[in-house]
N, C-alpha and C positions, 0 to 999 in steps of 0.2 A: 361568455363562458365557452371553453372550448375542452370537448371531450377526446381524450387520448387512450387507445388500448393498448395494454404494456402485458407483458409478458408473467410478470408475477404479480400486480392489483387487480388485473382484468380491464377497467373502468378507470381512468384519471382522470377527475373533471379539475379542468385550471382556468380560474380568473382572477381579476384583479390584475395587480402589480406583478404578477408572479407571471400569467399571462401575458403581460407586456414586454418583460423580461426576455420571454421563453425565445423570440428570432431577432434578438440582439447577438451582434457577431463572436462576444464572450463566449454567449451562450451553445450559439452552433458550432463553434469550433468543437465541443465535447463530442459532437457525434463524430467524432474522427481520433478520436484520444479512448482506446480501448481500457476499460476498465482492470484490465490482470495482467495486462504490460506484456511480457513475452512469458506468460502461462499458456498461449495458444499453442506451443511449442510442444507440450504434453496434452494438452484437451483441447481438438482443436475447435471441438464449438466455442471456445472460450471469448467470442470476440463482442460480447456485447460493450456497450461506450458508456461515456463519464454520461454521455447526456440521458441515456434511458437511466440509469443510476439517478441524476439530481431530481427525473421527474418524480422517482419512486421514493425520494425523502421528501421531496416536496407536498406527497400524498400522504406519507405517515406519517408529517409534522402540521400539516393542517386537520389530520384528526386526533393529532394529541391537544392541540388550541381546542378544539370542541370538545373533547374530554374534560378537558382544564378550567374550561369557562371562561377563555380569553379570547377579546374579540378588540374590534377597532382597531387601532393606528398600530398597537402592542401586538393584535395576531399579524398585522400586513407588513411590519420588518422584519415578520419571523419566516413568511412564509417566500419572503425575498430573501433573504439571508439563505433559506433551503433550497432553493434554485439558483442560487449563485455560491450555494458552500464551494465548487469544485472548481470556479473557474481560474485557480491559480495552482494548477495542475499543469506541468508540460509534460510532453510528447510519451508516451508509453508511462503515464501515472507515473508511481511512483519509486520504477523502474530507477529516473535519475534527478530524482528529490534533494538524495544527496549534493551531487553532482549541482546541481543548480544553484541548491542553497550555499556552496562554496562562493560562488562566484557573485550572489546578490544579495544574500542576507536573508532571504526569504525562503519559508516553508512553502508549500501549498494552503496553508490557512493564512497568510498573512498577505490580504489580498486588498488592502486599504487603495493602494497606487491605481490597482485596474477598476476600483469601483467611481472611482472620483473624476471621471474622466470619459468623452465617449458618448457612444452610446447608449450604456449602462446608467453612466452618471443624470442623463436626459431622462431616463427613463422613472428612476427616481425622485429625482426632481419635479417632473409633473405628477407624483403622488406624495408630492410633498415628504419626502421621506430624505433621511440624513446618511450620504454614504459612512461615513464615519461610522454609526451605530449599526449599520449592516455590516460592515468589516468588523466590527467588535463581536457581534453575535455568533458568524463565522469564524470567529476564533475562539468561541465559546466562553466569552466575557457576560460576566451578569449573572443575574438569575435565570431569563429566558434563553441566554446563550447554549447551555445545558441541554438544553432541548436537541439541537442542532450541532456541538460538540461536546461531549461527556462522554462518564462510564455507563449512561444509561440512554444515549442518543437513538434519535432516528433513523442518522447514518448508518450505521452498526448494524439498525433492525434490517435496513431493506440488504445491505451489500450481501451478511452472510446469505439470504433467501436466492437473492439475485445468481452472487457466483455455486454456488449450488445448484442452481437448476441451468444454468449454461453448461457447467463442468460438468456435470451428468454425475457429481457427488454429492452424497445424501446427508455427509456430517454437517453440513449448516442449515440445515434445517430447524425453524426455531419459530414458536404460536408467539409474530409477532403482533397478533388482534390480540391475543390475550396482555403483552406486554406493556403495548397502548392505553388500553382500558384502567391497567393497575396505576400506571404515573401516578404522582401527587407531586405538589409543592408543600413540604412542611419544614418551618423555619427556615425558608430561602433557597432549603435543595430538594433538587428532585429524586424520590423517592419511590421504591414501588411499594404498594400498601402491604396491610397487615396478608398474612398468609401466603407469600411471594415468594419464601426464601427459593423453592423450585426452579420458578421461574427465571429468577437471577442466574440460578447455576446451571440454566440450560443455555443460555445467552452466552455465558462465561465457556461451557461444554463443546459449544456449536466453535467457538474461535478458535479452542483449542487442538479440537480436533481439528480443522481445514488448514491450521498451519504447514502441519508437514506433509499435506498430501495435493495442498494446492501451492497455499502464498509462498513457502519456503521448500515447494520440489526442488530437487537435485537440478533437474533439466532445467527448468526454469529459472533457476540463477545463476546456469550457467550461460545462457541467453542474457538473462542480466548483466552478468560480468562484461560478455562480450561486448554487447551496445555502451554501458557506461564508459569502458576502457575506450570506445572506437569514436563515442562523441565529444570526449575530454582531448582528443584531438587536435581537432578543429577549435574548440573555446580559447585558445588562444592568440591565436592568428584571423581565422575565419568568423569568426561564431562568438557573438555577447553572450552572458549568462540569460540577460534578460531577452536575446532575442530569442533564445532556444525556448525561454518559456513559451512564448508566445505560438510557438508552431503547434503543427499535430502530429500525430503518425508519419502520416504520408509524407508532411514537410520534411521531418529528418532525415525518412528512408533515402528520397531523394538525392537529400543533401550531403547524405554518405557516400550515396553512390558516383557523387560526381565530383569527387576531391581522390585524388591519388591516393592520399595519404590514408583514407578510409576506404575505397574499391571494396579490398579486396574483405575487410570486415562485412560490410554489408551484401556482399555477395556468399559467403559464408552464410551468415544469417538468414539469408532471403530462400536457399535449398534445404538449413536447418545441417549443414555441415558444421556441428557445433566443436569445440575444444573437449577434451575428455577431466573425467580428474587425476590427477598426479598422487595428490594428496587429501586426503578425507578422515577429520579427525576430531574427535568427541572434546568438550570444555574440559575436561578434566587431564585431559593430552596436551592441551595447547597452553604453552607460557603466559601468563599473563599479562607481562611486557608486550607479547603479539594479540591479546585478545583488547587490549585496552589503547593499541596504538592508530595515532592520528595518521592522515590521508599520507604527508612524508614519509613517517617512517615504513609505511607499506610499501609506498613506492621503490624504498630502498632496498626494503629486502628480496624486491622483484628482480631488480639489477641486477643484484649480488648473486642472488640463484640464477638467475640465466647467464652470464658471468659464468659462475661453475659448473655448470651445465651445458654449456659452449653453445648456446643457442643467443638467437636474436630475442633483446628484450621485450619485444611485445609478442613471445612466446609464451609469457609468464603473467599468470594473473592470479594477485592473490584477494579471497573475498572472505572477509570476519565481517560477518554479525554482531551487531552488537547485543552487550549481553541480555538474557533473559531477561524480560519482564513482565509483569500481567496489571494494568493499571484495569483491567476491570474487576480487579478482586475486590478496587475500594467504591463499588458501585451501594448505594445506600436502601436497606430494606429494611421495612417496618416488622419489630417482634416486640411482642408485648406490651407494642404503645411503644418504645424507644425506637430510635434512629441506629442504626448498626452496619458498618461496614460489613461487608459480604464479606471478607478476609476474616472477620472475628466468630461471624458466626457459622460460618460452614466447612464444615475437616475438608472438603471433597475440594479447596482451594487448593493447601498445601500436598495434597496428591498432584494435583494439574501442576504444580508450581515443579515442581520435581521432575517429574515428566517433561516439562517442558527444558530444566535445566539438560537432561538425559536426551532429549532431540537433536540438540543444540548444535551444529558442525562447521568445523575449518576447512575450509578447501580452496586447491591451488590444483588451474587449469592451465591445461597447454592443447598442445595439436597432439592428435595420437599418435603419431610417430615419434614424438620426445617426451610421451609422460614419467617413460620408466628413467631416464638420465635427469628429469626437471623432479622428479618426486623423492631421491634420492639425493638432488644437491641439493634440495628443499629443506629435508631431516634433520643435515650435516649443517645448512647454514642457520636453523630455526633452533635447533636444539631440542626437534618434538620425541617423543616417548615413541619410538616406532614398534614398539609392540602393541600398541594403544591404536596407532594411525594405519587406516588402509593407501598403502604407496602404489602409486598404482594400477587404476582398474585392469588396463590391459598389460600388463606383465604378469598381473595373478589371473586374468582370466575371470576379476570378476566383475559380472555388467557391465562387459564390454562396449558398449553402445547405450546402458542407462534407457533404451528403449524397452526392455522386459520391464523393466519397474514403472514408467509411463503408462504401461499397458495396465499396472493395474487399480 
């Protein structure tokens, strides 16, 4: 057994398979793959890694097994499966998930390839255990998959706690000792017991709040954009889909900085001289032919607007979110003896769900010298409601630099 101090369980004691696992080279790579991708760009404590993360489910899913009353071979692919949920993560999480998944087919949960093979696969093997079914569990297949991907996971419990007390904000804050304790298996799904509904919608509460002040900051995806836009580069000449996975951080910064073709992105990136917004515009502004289109027709309307805008194409970046969604409403809690979607049973859903729709923003970056000529052939080419859209920050003079909002 080996004992690890972490920064939000205090005490991580790991053995077993989980322990064997832990300095297999899958696994160390995560200490170099930051867990909030270019979130350090607004908080810059933000830089804790996938690997202090997998320990921290690896601890909150070995005492849901002990809550649960699941032991032998059933808790020892769970608690492998929880130290290897992440390792089919590349480089800046899930920064360029997208991006990956274009080019291989694969999410960061669909990690069957990297467990069968290796290392990993040796590692397993001598504990007799079946990559296969650890890749199933990690993608939260089964009954005990749930545990480790669901609406009512492990993951979920440590990440909000985690990026919470790195970012020095308080909205993911959430009793996830009390959350553990509540689990139940009843007729095959995981349920939080009778008098939970609370607890549910503080889980639910905690995500929704840290969306727009962490995962989906302005600044932050606008870093995002940049790196996506400057790694898609390279993917085609230089760079496999699957080799990119394979890197960390450090590899791709690297790797930007020594291709012409990407320099001067990653040098950008590297001082935080980031692109401004052009255009910044609520769901209810943006056509739905643009909130609902694929990676081409983005690309095209990039062209077209810098095209009219008489700038170089990779002046122009456009970033739609896809739409609103909350898959932990249908997290399952016990009332009255029955099984009940949290969506059915708590109003204080379809408030978040609203809220959420009302967060929700389009935006198209440039350099701040052409946001006001790239934000106005943006309008003209998109056909947005510009009474609706902020065009502009630095021609209206507002948040000019997006760093007074950072700040707060």
């Amino acid at each position: 057994m080996k004992t690890i101090k972490d920064s939000v369980h205090d005490h991580i004691e790991i053995a077993g398979v989980a322990q064997a696992l832990l300095d297999t080279p899958a696994v160390q790579r995560l200490r170099h793959v930051r867990q909030l991708g270019t979130v350090d760009l607004v908080y810059p404590s933000a830089n804790h890694t996938r690997f202090e993360h997998s320990l921290g489910v690896y601890h909150l899913a070995d005492r849901a097994l002990s809550q649960l009353g699941i032991e032998g071979v059933r808790a020892e692919r769970v608690r492998a499966a929880a130290i290897l949920h992440d390792v089919g993560h590349g480089p800046y999480s899930h920064n360029l998930e997208a991006l990956i998944h274009r080019r291989t087919g694969n999410y960061h949960d669909d990690v069957g390839e990297l467990l069968a093979t290796g290392e990993v696969a040796n590692v397993l093997a001598t504990h007799d255990l079946d990559p296969e079914r650890i890749a199933g569990l990690v993608a939260g297949e089964g009954r005990l998959g749930q545990l480790v991907s669901g609406e009512l996971d492990v993951d979920r419990m440590d990440y909000l706690v985690r990026d919470a007390l790195h970012t020095g904000v308080p909205y993911g804050t959430i009793d996830h000792g009390r959350l553990v304790r509540e689990l139940r298996f009843l007729d095959g799904e995981l349920v939080l017991a009778e008098g939970n509904v609370q607890t549910a919608e503080a889980l639910l509460l905690a995500r929704a709040l840290m969306n727009p002040v962490v995962y989906s900051h302005p600044v932050a995806r606008i870093g995002k954009a940049m790196l996506r836009r400057a790694t898609e580069r390279l993917l085609d000449d230089e760079l496999s889909g699957a080799a990119l996975r394979q890197m960390d951080d450090h590899d791709l910064l690297v790797t930007l900085r020594n291709d012409e073709r990407t320099e001067a992105d990653a040098e950008r990136l590297g001082r935080r001289d980031l692109y401004k917004r052009a255009v910044w515009a609520e769901l209810r502004d943006t056509p739905d032919e643009l909130v609902d289109a694929d990676h081409t027709a983005i690309r095209e309307y990039e062209r077209e607007i810098a095209e009219r805008a008489s700038v170089a194409a990779e002046s122009v970046i456009l970033d739609v979110p896809a739409r609103p969604r909350m898959t932990e409403s249908s997290s399952r809690v016990v009332v009255s003896g029955e099984i009940r979607p949290l969506g059915r049973q708590s109003t204080l859903v379809e408030a978040l769900k609203t809220t959420q729709r009302d967060q929700w923003r389009f935006g198209i970056y440039a350099p701040a010298e052409a946001t006001e000529q790239v934000g106005t052939a943006a309008v003209s080419v998109l056909g947005l409601d510009i009474d609706g859209a902020l065009v502009s920050d630095v021609r209206d003079g507002i948040n000019t630099t997006l760093d007074d909002f950072a700040a707060e």
